[in-house]
C-alpha positions as CSV (number, residue, x, y, z in Angstrom):
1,X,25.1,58.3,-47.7
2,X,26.7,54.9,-48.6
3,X,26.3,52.1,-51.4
4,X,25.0,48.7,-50.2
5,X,25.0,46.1,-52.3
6,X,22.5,43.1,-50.6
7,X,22.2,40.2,-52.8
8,X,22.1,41.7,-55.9
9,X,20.0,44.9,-55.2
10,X,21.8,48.3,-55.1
11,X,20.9,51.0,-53.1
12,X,21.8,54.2,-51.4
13,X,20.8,54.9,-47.9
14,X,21.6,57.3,-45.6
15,X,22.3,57.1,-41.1
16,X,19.5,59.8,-41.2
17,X,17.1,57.4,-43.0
18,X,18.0,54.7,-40.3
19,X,17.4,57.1,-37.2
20,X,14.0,58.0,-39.1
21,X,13.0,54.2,-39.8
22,X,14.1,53.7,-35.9
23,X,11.9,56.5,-34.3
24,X,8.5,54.8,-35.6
25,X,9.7,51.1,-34.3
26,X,9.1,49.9,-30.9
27,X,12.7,49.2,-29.0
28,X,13.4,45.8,-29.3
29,X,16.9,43.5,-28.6
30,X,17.6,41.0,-30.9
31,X,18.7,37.2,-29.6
32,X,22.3,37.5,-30.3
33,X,22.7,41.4,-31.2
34,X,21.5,45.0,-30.7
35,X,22.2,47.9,-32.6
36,X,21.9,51.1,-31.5
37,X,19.9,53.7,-33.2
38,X,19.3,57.0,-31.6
39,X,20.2,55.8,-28.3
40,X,18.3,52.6,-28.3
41,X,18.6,49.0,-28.8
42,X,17.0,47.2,-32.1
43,X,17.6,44.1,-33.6
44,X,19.9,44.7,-36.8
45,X,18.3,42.6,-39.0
46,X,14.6,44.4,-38.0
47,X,16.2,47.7,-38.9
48,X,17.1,47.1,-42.3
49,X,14.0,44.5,-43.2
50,X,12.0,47.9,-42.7
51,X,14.7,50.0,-44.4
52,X,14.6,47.7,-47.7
53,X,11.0,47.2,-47.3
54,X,10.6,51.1,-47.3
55,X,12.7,50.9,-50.3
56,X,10.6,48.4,-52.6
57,X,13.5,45.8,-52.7
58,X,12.0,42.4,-52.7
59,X,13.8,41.0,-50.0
60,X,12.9,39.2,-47.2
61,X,14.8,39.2,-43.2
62,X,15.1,35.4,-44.7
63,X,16.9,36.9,-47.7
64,X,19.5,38.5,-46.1
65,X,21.6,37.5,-42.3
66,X,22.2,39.4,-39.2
67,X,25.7,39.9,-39.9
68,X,24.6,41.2,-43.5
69,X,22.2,43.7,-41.7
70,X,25.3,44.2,-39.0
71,X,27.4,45.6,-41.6
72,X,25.5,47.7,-43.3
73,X,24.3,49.8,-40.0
74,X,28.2,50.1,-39.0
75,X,28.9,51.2,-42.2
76,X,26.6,54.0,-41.2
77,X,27.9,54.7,-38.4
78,X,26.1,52.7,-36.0
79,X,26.9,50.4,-32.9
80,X,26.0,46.7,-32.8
81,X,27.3,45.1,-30.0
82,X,27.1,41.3,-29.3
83,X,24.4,40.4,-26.2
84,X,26.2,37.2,-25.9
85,X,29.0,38.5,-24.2
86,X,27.0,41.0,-21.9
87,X,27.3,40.0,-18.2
88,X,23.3,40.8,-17.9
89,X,22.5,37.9,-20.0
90,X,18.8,36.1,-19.6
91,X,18.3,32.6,-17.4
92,X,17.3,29.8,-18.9
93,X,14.5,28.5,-16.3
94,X,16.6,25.7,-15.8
95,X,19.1,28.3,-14.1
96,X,16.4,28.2,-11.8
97,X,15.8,24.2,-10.9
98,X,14.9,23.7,-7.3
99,X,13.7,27.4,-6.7
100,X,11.1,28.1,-8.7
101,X,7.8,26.1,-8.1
102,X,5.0,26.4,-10.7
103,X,1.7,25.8,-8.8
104,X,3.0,25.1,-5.1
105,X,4.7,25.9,-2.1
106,X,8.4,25.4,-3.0
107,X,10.0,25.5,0.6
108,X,7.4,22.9,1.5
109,X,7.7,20.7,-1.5
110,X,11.4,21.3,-1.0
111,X,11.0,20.0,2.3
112,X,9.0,17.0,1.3
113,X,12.1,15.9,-0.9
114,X,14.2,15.5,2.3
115,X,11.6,13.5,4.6
């Protein structure tokens, strides 16, 4: 169990509490970072929103910032890794200009271009 201090509230929690909190929330990545919890990916700052709203604390996720929420699960014990750097990042659909045709034929549009 560790102190956290998160703007001005003080509270004890404990990596048990976390793995609890994390078994009744769906999976989900966060933008920019994941933590894992039990073997799956959540977004940091959703973890501990529901862990200080399980808690009472009137805080908000616009109260507090990832890296806040970060620190406290690695202080536990947990992993948070940065999805920035993963080599399976996302495509922008601009990745995918002049492949992609929404609502046509691309190869024959494609075609078209060059006639």
């Amino acid at each position: 169990m560790i102190d956290v201090q998160l703007r001005g509230y003080k509270f004890k929690v404990s990596p048990e509490e976390v793995i609890q909190l994390a078994r009744k929330l769906p999976p989900s990545k966060g933008r920019k970072y994941a933590a894992l919890v039990d073997g799956k990916a959540f977004s940091p700052k959703e973890i501990v929103a529901h862990l200080i709203e399980a808690k009472n604390i009137p805080l908000t996720k616009l109260d507090f910032t990832t890296m806040d929420a970060a620190r406290i699960l690695r202080r536990l014990g947990f992993e948070t890794r940065d999805l920035s750097n993963d080599k399976c990042q996302k495509k922008s659909l601009l990745s995918f200009a002049g492949i992609v045709s929404l609502g046509g034929d691309s190869l024959k549009e494609g075609e078209a271009w060059y006639e």
